[in-house]
C-alpha positions as a Markdown table, in Angstrom:
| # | Residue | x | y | z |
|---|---|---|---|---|
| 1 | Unk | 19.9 | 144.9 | 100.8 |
| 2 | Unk | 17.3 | 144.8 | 98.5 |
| 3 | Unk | 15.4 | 147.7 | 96.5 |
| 4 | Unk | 14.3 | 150.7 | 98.0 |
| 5 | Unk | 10.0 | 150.7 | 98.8 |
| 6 | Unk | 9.7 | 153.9 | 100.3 |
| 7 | Unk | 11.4 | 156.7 | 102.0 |
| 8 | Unk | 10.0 | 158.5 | 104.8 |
| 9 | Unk | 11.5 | 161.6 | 106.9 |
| 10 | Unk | 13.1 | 159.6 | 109.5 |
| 11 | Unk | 13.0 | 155.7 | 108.0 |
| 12 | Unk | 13.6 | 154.1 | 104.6 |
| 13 | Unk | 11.8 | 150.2 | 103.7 |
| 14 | Unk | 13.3 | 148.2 | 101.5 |
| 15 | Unk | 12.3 | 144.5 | 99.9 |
| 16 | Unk | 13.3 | 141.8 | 101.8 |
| 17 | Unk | 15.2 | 139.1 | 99.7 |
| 18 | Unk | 13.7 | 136.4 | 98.3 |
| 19 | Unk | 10.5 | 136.6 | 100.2 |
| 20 | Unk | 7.7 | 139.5 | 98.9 |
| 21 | Unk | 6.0 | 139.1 | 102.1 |
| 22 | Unk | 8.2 | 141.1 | 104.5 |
| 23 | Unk | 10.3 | 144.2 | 104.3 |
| 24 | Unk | 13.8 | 145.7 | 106.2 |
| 25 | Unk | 13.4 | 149.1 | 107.8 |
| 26 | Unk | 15.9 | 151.3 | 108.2 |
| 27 | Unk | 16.1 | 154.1 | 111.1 |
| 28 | Unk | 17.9 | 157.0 | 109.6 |
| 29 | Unk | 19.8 | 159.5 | 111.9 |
| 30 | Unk | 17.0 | 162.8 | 110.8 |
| 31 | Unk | 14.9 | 164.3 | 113.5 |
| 32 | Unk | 12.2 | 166.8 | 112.1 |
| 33 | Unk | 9.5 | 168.8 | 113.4 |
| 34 | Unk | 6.5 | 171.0 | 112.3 |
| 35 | Unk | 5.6 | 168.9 | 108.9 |
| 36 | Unk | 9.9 | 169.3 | 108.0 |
| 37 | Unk | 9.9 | 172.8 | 109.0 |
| 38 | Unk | 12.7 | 171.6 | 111.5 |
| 39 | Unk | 16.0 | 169.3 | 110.5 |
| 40 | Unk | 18.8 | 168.1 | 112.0 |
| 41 | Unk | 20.6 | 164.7 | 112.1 |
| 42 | Unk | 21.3 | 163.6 | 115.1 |
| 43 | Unk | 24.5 | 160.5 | 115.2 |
| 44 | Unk | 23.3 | 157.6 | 117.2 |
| 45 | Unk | 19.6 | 158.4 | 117.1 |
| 46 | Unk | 18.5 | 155.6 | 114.3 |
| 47 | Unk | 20.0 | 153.3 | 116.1 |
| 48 | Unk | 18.2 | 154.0 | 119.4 |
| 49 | Unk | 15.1 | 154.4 | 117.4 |
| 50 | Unk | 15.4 | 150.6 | 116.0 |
| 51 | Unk | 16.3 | 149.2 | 119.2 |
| 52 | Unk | 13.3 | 151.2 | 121.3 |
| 53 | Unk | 11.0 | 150.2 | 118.0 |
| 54 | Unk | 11.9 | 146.8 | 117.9 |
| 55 | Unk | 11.9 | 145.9 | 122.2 |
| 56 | Unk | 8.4 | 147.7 | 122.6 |
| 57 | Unk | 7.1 | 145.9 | 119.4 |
| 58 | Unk | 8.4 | 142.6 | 120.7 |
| 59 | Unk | 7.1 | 143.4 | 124.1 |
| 60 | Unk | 3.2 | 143.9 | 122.2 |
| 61 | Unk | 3.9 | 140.9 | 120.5 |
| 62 | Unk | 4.6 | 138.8 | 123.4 |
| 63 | Unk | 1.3 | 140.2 | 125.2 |
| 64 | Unk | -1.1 | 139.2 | 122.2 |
| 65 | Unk | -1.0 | 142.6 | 120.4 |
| 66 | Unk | 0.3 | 141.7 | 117.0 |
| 67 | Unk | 2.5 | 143.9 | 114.8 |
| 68 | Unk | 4.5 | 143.6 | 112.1 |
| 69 | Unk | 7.7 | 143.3 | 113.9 |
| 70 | Unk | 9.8 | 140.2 | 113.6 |
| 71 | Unk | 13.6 | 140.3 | 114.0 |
| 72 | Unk | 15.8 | 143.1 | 115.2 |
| 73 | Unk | 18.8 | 143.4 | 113.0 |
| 74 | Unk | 21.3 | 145.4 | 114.4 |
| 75 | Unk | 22.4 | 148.5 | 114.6 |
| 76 | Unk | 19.5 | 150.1 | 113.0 |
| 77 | Unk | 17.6 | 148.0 | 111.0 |
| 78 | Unk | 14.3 | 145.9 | 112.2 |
| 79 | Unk | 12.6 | 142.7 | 109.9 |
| 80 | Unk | 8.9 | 143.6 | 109.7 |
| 81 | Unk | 6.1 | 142.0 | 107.8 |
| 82 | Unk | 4.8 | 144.2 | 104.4 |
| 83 | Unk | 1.6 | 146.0 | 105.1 |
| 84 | Unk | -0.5 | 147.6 | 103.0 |
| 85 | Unk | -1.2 | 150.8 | 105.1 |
| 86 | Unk | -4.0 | 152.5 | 106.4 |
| 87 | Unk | -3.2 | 156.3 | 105.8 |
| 88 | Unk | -3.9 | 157.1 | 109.4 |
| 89 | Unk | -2.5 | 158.1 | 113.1 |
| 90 | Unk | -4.3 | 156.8 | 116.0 |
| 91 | Unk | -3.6 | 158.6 | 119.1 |
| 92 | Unk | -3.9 | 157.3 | 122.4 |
| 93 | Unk | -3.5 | 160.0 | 125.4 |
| 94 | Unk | -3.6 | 159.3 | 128.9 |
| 95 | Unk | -2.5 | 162.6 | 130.2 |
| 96 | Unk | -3.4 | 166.1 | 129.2 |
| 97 | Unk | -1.0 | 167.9 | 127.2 |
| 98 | Unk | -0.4 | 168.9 | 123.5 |
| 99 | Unk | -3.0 | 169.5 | 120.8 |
| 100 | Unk | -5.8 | 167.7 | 122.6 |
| 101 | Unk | -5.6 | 171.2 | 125.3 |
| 102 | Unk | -6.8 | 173.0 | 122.0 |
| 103 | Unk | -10.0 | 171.3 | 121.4 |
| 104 | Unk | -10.6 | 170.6 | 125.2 |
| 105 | Unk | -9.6 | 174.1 | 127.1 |
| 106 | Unk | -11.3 | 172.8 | 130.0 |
| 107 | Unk | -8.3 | 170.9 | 130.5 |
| 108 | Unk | -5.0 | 171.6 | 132.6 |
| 109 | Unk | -1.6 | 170.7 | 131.2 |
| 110 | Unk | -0.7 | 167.5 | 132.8 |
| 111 | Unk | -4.0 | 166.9 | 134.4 |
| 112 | Unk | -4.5 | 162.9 | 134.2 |
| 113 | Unk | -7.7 | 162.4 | 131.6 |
| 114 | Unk | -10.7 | 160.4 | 133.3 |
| 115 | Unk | -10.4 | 157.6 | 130.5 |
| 116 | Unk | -7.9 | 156.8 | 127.5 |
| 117 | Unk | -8.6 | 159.5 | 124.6 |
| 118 | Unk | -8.4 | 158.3 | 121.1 |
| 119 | Unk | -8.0 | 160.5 | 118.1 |
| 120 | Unk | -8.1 | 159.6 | 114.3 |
| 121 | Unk | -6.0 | 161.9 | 112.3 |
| 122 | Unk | -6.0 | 161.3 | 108.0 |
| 123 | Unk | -2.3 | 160.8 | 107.6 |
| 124 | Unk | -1.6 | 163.8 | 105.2 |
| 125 | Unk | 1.7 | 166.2 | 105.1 |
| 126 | Unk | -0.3 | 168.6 | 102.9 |
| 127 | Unk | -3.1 | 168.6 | 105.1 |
| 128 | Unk | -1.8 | 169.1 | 108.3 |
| 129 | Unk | -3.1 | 165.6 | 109.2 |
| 130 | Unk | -6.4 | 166.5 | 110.4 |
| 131 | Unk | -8.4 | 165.6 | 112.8 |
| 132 | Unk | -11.0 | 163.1 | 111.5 |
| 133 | Unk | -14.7 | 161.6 | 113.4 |
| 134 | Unk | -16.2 | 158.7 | 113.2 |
| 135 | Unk | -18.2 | 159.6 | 110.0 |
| 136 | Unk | -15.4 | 160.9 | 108.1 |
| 137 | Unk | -13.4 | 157.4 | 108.9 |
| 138 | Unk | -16.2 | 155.4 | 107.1 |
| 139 | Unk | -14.8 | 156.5 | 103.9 |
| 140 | Unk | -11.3 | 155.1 | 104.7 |
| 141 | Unk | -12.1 | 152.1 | 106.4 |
| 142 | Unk | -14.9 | 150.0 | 107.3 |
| 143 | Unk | -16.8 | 150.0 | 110.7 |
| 144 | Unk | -15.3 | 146.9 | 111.8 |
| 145 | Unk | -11.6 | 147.7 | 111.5 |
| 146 | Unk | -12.7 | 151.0 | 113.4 |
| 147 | Unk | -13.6 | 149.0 | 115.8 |
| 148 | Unk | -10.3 | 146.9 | 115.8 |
| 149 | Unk | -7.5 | 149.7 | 115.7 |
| 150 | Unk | -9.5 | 150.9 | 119.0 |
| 151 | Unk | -9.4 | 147.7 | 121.0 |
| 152 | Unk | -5.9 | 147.0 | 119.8 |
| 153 | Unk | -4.7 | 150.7 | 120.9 |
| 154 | Unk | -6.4 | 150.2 | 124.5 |
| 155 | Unk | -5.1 | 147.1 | 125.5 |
| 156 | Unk | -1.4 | 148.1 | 123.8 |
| 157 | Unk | -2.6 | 151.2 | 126.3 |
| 158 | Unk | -2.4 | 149.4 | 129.1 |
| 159 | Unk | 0.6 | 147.1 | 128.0 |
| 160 | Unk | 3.1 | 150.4 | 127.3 |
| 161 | Unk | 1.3 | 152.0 | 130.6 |
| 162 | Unk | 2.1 | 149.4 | 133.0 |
| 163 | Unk | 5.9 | 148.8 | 131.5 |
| 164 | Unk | 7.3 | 152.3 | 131.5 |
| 165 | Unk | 5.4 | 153.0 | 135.1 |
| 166 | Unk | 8.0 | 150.1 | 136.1 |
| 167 | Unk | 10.4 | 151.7 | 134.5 |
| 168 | Unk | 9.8 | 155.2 | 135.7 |
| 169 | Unk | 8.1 | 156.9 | 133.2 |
| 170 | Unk | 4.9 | 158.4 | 132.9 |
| 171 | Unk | 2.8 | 157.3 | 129.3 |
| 172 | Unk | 1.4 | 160.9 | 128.3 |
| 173 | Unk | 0.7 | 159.7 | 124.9 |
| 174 | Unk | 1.4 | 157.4 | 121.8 |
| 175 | Unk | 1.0 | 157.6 | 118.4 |
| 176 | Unk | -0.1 | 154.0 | 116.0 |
| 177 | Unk | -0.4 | 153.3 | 112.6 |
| 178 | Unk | -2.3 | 150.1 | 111.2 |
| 179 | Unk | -2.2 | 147.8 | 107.9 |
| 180 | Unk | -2.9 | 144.6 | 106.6 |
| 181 | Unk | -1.0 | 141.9 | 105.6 |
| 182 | Unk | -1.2 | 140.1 | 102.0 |
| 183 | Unk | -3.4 | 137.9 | 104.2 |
| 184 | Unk | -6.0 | 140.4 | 105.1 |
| 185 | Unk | -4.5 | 140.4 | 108.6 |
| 186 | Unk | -4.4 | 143.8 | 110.8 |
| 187 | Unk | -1.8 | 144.8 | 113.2 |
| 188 | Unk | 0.3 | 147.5 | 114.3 |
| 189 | Unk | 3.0 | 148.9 | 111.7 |
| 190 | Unk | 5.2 | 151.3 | 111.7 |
| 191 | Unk | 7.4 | 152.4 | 114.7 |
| 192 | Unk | 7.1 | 152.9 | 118.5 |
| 193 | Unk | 9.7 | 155.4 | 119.5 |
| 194 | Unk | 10.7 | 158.3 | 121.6 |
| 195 | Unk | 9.3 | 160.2 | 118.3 |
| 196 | Unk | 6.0 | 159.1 | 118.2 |
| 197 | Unk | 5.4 | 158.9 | 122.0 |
| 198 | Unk | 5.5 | 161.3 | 124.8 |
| 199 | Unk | 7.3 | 160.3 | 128.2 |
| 200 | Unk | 7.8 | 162.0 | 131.5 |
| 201 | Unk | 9.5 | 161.9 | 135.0 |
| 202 | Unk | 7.7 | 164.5 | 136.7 |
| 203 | Unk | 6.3 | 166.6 | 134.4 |
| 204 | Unk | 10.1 | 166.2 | 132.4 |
| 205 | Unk | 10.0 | 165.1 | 129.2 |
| 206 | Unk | 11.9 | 162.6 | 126.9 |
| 207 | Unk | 10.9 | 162.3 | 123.2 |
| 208 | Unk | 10.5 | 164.2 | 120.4 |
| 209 | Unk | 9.0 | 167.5 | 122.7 |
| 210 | Unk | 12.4 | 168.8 | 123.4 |
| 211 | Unk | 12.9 | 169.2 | 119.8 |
| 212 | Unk | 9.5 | 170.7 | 119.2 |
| 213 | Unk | 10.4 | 173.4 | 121.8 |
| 214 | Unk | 13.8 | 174.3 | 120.4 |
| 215 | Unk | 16.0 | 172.0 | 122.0 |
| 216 | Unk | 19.6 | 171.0 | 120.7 |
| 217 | Unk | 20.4 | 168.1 | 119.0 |
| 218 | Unk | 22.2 | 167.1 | 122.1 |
| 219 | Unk | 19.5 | 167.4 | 124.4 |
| 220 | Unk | 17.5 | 165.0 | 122.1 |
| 221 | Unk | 20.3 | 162.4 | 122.1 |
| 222 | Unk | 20.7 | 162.9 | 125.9 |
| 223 | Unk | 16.8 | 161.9 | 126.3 |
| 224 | Unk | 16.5 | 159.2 | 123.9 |
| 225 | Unk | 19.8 | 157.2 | 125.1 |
| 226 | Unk | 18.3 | 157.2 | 128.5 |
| 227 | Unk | 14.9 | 155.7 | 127.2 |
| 228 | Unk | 16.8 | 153.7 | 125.0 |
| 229 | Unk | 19.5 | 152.3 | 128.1 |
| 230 | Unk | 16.6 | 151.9 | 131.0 |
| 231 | Unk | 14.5 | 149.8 | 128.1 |
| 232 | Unk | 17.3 | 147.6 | 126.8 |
| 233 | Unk | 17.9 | 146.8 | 130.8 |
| 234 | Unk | 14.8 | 145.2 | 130.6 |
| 235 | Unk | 14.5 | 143.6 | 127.6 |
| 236 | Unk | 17.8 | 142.1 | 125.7 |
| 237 | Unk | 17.6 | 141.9 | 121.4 |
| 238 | Unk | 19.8 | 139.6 | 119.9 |
């Protein structure tokens, strides 16, 4: 493997070899919570991370919402194409749960929101990654690519939606992070895992919201491996 990018709390990106324009990603084994506040590493979990990351990002792909996902290399590696990336979090929620029952007390936990909500956040440890409008975005990025992290995130929406509904799970919410190619190009980077999205079965959950609330290590790896088996059921990574 080539040399080390970056290294992030739960994934480390290295050069790919002999070709500047894409990168390997590595799923480490850490789990954290509350900005690193939380830590424990958790055997098997990187590897159910690439594999979830890779099939759901292969599954966009196929359903003409691009992202920088090309080849999953097993256990927990993934081929990806280098971004240049926008420094923030786009959340898409289709139930009500979380921090959006802060800012809208109107709303019930679990109550089933009347459209798709989507939140900016300025991708910032330090700052708590706050909350950003329209206005503030302006000075990040341009109206245009506003614009075009929306779209994509509603029709990957309804993608992820109708998938794990036929699976059995419940899309609460998702979290997406956006950059360009060398080309200019936008499209989803990152990861799509049981970290950055919430799933239930009737109101029980199965991502990173057991961890949140104090659960074990063990009830984290329980959760994810069954995301992780009812997901590589239905679509096979060679």
């Amino acid at each position: 493997m080539a040399a080390k990018i970056c290294e992030g709390k739960t994934k480390k990106v290295f050069a790919a070899e002999n070709d500047g324009s894409k990168v390997i990603i590595f799923f480490k084994d850490d789990i954290t919570a509350f900005n690193g506040k939380r830590h424990d590493i958790i055997p098997e979990k990187g590897a159910i991370s690439a594999y979830i990351s890779s099939a759901i990002f292969k599954l966009l792909n196929e359903n003409g919402v691009k992202t920088h996902f090309i080849e999953y290399i097993p256990p927990n590696k993934m081929l990806a194409w280098k971004l240049n990336m926008i420094p923030l979090e786009i959340v898409c929620r289709n139930i009500a749960t979380g921090s959006l029952l802060k800012r809208l007390p109107m709303l019930k936990k679990g109550e089933r929101l009347k459209k798709p909500i989507i939140e900016f956040f300025y991708k910032s440890d330090e700052l708590g990654d706050p909350l950003l409008n329209e206005c503030h975005l302006e000075y990040i990025v341009n109206r245009e690519a506003i614009e075009e992290m929306k779209q994509i995130t509603l029709k990957a929406n309804e993608i992820l939606k109708k998938f794990f509904e036929e699976l059995g799970f419940t899309l609460v919410d998702f979290k997406l992070e956006f950059g360009t190619t060398m080309q200019g190009e936008l499209m989803i980077g990152d990861e799509l895992t049981c970290d950055t999205m919430r799933l239930w079965i009737n109101g029980e959950s199965f991502d990173k919201d057991i961890y949140r609330r104090g659960g074990s290590p063990e009830d984290v790896l329980k959760a994810y491996r069954k995301v992780y088996e009812v997901i590589k059921e239905r679509i096979e990574l060679k």
